[in-house]
N, C-alpha and C positions, 0 to 999 in steps of 0.2 A: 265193601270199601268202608272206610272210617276215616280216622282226623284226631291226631296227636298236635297240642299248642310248640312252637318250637321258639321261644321267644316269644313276642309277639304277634308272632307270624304263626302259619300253621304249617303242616306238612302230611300230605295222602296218604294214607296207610290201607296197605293190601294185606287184608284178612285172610290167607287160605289157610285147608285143612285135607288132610290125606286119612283112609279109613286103609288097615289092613290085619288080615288075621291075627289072634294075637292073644293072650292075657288083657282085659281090660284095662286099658290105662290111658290118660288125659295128660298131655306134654306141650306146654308151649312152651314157643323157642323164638326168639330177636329182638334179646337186649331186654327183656321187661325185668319192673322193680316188683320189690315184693307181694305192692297193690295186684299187680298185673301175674304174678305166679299165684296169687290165691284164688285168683277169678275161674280157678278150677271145681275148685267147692261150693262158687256161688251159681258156678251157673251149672256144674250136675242137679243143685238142689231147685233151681227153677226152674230146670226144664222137667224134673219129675212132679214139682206140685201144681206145677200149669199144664199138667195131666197129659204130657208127651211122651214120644218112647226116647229115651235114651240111647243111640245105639254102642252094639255091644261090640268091641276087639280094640285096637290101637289105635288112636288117634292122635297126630301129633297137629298144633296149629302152628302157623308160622308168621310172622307179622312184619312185613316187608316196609322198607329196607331193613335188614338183618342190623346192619350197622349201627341204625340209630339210636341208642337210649331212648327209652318208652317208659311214662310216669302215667298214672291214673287209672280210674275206675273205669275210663268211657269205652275199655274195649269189651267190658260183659257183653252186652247185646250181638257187635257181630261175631262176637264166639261162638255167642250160642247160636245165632244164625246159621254160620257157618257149619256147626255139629247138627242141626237140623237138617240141612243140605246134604250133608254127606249120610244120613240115616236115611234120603229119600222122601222126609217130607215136606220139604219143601226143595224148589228147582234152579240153577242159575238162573234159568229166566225170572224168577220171580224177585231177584236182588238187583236186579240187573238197574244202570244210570240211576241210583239210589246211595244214599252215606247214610251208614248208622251209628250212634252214639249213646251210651247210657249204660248206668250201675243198675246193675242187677241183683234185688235183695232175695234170700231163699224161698219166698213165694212168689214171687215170680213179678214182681211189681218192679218198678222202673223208678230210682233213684235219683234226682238231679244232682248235675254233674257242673263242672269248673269252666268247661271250652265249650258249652252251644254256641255259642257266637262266632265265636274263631272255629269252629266244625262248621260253620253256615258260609260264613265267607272264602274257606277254602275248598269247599264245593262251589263256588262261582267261578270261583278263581280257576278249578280245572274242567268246570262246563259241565259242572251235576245238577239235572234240574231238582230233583226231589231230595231234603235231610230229615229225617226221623230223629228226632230227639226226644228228651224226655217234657212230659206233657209240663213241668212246674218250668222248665228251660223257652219253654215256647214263645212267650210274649218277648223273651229277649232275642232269640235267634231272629224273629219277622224284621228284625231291622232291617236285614241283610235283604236288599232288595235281588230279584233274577233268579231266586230258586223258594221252591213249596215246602215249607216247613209242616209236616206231618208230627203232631201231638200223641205220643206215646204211653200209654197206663201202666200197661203192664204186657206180657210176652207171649201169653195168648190172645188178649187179642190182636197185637199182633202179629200173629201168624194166622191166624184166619181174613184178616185184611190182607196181608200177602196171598192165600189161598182163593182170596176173592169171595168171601164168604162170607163177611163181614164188613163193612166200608166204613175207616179212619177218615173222618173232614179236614181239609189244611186249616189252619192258623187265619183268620181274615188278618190280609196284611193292613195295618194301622201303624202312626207315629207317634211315641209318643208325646203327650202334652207338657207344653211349658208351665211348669211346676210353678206356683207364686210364689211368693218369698214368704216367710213368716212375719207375724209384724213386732217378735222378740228382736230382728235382726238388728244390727246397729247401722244408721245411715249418718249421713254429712251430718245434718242438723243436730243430731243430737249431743256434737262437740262443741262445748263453748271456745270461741274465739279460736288461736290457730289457723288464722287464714293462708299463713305464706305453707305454713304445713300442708292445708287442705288444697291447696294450688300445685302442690307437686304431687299430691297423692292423683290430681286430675291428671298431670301429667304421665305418669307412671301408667295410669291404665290406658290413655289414648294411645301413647306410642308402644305399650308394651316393654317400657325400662325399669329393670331394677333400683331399688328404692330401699335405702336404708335410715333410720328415724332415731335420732341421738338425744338424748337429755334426762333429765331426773329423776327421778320415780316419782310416779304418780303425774307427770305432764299431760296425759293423754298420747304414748308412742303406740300403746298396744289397742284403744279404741278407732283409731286412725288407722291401722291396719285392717281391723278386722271389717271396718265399715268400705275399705276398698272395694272386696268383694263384691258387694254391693251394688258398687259400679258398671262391674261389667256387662255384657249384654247377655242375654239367654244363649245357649247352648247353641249351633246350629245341629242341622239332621247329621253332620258326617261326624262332626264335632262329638256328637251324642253317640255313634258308633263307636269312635275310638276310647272313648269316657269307660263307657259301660264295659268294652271289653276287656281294659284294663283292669277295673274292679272286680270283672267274673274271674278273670285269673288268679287276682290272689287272694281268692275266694269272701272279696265283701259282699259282693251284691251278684247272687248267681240266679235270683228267678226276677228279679224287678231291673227296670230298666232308667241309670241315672241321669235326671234332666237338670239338676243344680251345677252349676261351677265348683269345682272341686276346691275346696279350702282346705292343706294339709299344715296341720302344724305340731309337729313330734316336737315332746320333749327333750330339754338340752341332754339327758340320760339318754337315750336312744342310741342303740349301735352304728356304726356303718354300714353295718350289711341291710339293719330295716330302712334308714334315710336312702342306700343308691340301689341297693336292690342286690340279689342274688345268693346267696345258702344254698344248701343242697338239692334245692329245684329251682336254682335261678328264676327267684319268682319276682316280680318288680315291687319297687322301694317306694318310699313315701315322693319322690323327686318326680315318678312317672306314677304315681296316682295324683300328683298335684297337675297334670297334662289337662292343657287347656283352662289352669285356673290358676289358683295359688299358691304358691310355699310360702308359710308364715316359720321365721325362725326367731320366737321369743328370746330376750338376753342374749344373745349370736354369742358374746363371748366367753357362755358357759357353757359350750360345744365344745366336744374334744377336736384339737387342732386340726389331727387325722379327719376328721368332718368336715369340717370347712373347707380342708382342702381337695377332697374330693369332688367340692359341687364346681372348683374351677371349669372342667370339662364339659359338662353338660349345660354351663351358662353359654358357652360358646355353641357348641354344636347342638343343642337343644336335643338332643340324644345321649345316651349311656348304654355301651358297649362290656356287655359282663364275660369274662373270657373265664371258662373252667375248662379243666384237663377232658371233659366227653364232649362238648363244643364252647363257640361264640352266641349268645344273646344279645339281641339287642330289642330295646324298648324306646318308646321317643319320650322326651321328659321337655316338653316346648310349656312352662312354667312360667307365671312371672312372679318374682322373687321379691321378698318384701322379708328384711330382715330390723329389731327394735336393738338397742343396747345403752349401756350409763356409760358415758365417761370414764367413771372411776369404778374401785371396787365400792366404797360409801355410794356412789352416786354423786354427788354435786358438788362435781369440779367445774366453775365457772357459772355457779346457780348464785341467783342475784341479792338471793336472802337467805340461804342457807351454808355454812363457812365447809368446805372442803375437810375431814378430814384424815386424807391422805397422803404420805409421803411422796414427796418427785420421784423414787426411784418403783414405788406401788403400780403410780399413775402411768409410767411406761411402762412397765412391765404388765401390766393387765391389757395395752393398748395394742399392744404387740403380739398379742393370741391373735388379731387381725392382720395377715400378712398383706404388703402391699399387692401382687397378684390380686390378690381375690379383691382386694377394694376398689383397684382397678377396673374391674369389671362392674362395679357396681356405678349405674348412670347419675342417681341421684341422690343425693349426701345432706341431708336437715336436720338442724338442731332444733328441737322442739322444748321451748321456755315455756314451765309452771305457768297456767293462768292467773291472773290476780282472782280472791278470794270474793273482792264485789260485783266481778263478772262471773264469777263462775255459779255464784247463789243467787244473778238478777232474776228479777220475774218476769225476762219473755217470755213470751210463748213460743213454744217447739211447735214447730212445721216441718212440713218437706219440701218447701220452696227451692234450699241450696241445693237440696240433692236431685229434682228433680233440673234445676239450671245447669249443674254437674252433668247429668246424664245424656241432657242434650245437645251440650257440648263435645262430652267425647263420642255421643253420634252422628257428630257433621264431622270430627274429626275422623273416622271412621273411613266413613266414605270419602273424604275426599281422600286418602291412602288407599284404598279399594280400586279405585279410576286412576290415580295416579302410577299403581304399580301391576295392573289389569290382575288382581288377585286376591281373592277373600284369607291368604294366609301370610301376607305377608305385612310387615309393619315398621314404621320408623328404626324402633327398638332391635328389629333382627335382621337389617340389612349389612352387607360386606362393604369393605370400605371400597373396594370396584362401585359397588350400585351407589351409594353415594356420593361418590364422585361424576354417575352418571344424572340419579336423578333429584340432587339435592347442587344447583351452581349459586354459586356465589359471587356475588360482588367483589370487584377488586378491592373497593374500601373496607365491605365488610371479611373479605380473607386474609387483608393486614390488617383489621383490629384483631379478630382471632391469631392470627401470627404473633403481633405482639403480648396478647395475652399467653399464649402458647411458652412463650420464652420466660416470660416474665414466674410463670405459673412452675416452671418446667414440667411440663405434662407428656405423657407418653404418647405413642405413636395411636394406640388403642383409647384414650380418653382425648386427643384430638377429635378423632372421628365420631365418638359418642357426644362429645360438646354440638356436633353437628348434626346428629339425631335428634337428643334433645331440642335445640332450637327451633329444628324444624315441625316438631310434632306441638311445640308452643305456639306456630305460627298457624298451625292448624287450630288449635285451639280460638284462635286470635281469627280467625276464617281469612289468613293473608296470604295470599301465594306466594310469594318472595321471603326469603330468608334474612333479617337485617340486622344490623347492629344490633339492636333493643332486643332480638330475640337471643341473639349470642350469648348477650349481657346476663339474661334470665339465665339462660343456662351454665353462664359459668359460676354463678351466685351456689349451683348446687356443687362445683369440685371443688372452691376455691376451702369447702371444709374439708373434704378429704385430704387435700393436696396439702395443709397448712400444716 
C-alpha cells in the first residue's frame, strides 16, 4: 500500500505486481507521469546495489486505481517492495496493515519526498497503524497522531527489518514547539502615532476581518501590516498540521515542521496561477500557503485585475476549488487578508502637505483597477495620514507596552468568540449572515441607527452584515456583551471610506 496527495487530500494507492515467463522487462501501468515511468531505472539499480536479487522474466506493476493520474517520486519504495515480493524475498505477510512512501536513489538510500504527511494521515484515515517513510520526512509525518511512523535510511535495511533481522525504532512521537518570534520582527510600538490605524489593525485580527490601509507613501501602511502578524496567536496543534502540510506539498518545507503564522506576500508581478494555485500539478498558491495566517498584498493596485479578482472567491468561502481536465482540487485558503495602496498614481491625493499631482480623469482611472465586488468584501477601509516630522523623530522610548495591551485584548476577544460560538474555528469575521442573525441581536434602536445608516450609506446587502461583524468584535474588544450604537458607529467609520 502507499499514498498519492490528491489535492489536499490524499488518496490509497494499491501497489501490485505479477511475475511471468518472459524476456526481462519492467512495465508499469495506471496513469503515472514521467517521475513515475522512470522509477524503473531507479529502482532496478537499488535493488542491485543493496545487494538483492533482482528477479528475472516479466514484470508488470500496476497502481490502483488505474484511473487516477499519479505524480511523484514516493511510489520507488513500494515498487521495489513489491519486485521483492514477487522474487520471494520477502512475503505478503511481511507488508501486511503497513503504507510505504519514498524516492529511491541508485544506491539504494531513501530520498525525502513532498506528501509524508499527507501519506501519514491517509493511512489513519483508512485504519493503517504503521507508515514507513523516509527517515529526513519523519519528524514531520509524527504529527499525525494514530499511526507509528517508521524512519527509513535506505532499502536494505529495510528489508531486513521487514525480514525481522534487523529492528527499524518508530519516530517518539513529540509536538512541535512554539517557535519565538525574532526580535527583528516589527510590533505595535514600533509605529509612531497612528492610533485610529492601530485600532483597526486590533480589530482585523480579533475578529478575523479583512483590512485594507489607504494613504501616501511613506505614512506607515506597509509597517502596520507587517506588524499585524505579530498579533496573532501561536499556531495551534491542528493548525500546525494543516500549516506544515501545505508547505510539504508545494515543496517549501518537506523535512521541518512549520510553527510560525504564515505571512505571504507576492509580488504585484506574480502570476495567477502562483497567487490561487494550480499549473500542471495543481499545486497550491500563495492564498493557501497564507492558511491560517496572512496575505499581505503590497500597492493591491498594481495587481493585474485578473488577480484581484480571483481572490473574490476564496474571501467568501475560504477555500479554492482548482478544476483541470484529469480532476477537481481543492485546498482551504481560510487567510486574513490585509491589503496597502495610494490614492493616486503620485500618491497624495488628499495629503495635507504634499499638492496632488494628478489629473481627475488619472485619479479614476487608477481607482477603478479596484472593482466594487472585491471592496465589498473588504470589512475594514483606513486612510492612514503622514506622521508629523516632530513626532515621528520624538525621543521616547520604544517599549512593548501597546503591543503587549494589543495582544491581550485580542485574547479575551478570542475567547469570548470561542464560548460564544462553541468552536475554536470560528470567528466574528467568517460567520453567514444566518448565524449572525442568530448570534449577534440587536436592539431596536440600535437596528434603526444601523437602518438609517444603511440608507443613507447605501450599502449592500453583504456590507450590512459585515458592519455587524465588525461591531461586534469591537464590542469584544471593548469586553461588552451587547452590540450598541457606539459600537455600530465605530464600525461604520471603517466603510463610510469605501462607500464614498
Amino acid at each position: 500500500m502507499s499514498a498519492t496527495p490528491l489535492g489536499f487530500f490524499g488518496q490509497l494507492i494499491d501497489v501490485e505486481g505479477d511475475l511471468s515467463s518472459g524476456l526481462p522487462n519492467l512495465q508499469i501501468v495506471g496513469l503515472g507521469n514521467k517521475a513515475i515511468d522512470e522509477a524503473r531505472d531507479r529502482v532496478r539499480s537499488a535493488i542491485k546495489n543493496s545487494l538483492l536479487d533482482f528477479p528475472k522474466g516479466k514484470i508488470v506493476i500496476n497502481l490502483a486505481p488505474a484511473e487516477l493520474p499519479k505524480d511523484g517520486t514516493q511510489f520507488d519504495l513500494p515498487i521495489a517492495l513489491t519486485i521483492l515480493s514477487l522474487g520471494g524475498l520477502l512475503s505478503t505477510e511481511n507488508l501486511k496493515d503497513a503504507l510505504f512512501v519514498g524516492e529511491l536513489a541508485l544506491d539504494g538510500s531513501i530520498r525525502p519526498i513532498k506528501s509524508a504527511i499527507s501519506a501519514a494521515e491517509t493511512a489513519k484515515n483508512h485504519g493503517i497503524s504503521t507508515v514507513y517513510v523516509p527517515f529526513t520526512n519523519a519528524y514531520q509525518a509524527q504529527l499525525i497522531d494514530g499511526v507509528t511512523i517508521m524512519p527509513v535510511k535506505d532499502l536494505k535495511s529495510l528489508f531486513l527489518h521487514l525480514k525481522g533481522e534487523a529492528r527499524i525504532e518508530p519516530i517518539e512521537p513529540k509536538r512541535a514547539p512554539q517557535r519565538l518570534r525574532g526580535g527583528s520582527e516589527i510590533i505595535i510600538d514600533d509605529i509612531r502615532g497612528q492610533e485610529q490605524a492601530k485600532r483597526a489593525v486590533a480589530i482585523a485580527v480579533a475578529g478575523r476581518h479583512n483590512l485594507l490601509l489607504s494613504g501616501a507613501p511613506g505614512s506607515g501602511k506597509t509597517m502596520l501590516a507587517r506588524a499585524l502578524n505579530g498579533l496573532l496567536p501561536p499556531l495551534e496543534n491542528h493548525e500546525i498540521i494543516e500549516v506544515t502540510k501545505l508547505h510539504s506539498l508545494a515543496g517549501e518545507s518537506i523535512d521541518d515542521v512549520v510553527t510560525d503564522r504564515p505571512f505571504r506576500a507576492p509580488h504585484h508581478t506574480a502570476s495567477r496561477t502562483s497567487i490561487v494555485g494550480g499549473g500542471t500539478k495543481a499545486l497550491p498558491g500563495e492564498i493557501s500557503l497564507a492558511h491560517h495566517g496572512t496575505l499581505f498584498l503590497d500597492e493591491l493596485l498594481e495587481y493585474p485585475r485578473s488577480v484581484l479578482e480571483s481572490l473574490r472567491q476564496p474571501l467568501e468561502d475560504r477555500t479554492i476549488s482548482i478544476s483541470r481536465a484529469q480532476g477537481k482540487y481543492q485546498y482551504p485558503a481560510d487567510f486574513l487578508f490585509v491589503a496597502t495602496m495610494n490614492p493616486c498614481p503620485c500618491g497624495y491625493y488628499g495629503d495635507a502637505e504634499k499638492a496632488c499631482t494628478c489629473s481627475a480623469h488619472q485619479i479614476i482611472a487608477y481607482q477603478k483597477r479596484l472593482s466594487g465586488p472585491l471592496l465589498d468584501r473588504i470589512d475594514l477601509t483606513v486612510t492612514v495620514a503622514r506622521v508629523p516630522h516632530d513626532e515621528l523623530f520624538s525621543k521616547k522610548e520604544l517599549t512593548n507596552l501597546q503591543q503587549k495591551s494589543y495582544q491581550a485584548m485580542i485574547l479575551s476577544a478570542f475567547k469570548l468568540q470561542h464560548n460564544r460560538y462553541r468552536s475554536g474555528h470560528n470567528y466574528n469575521g467568517n460567520l453567514s449572515s444566518k448565524s449572525v442573525e442568530r448570534f449577534i441581536p440587536l436592539s431596536d434602536d440600535t437596528r434603526a441607527f444601523l437602518l438609517s445608516a444603511a440608507k443613507k450609506l447605501d450599502l449592500s446587502a453583504r456590507s450590512y452584515f459585515k458592519i455587524i461583524k465588525v461591531a461586534r468584535t469591537i464590542a469584544d474588544l471593548d469586553n461588552e456583551p451587547d452590540v450598541g450604537k457606539h459600537h455600530i458607529a465605530e464600525a461604520l467609520q471603517y466603510r463610510q471610506v469605501s462607500a464614498a
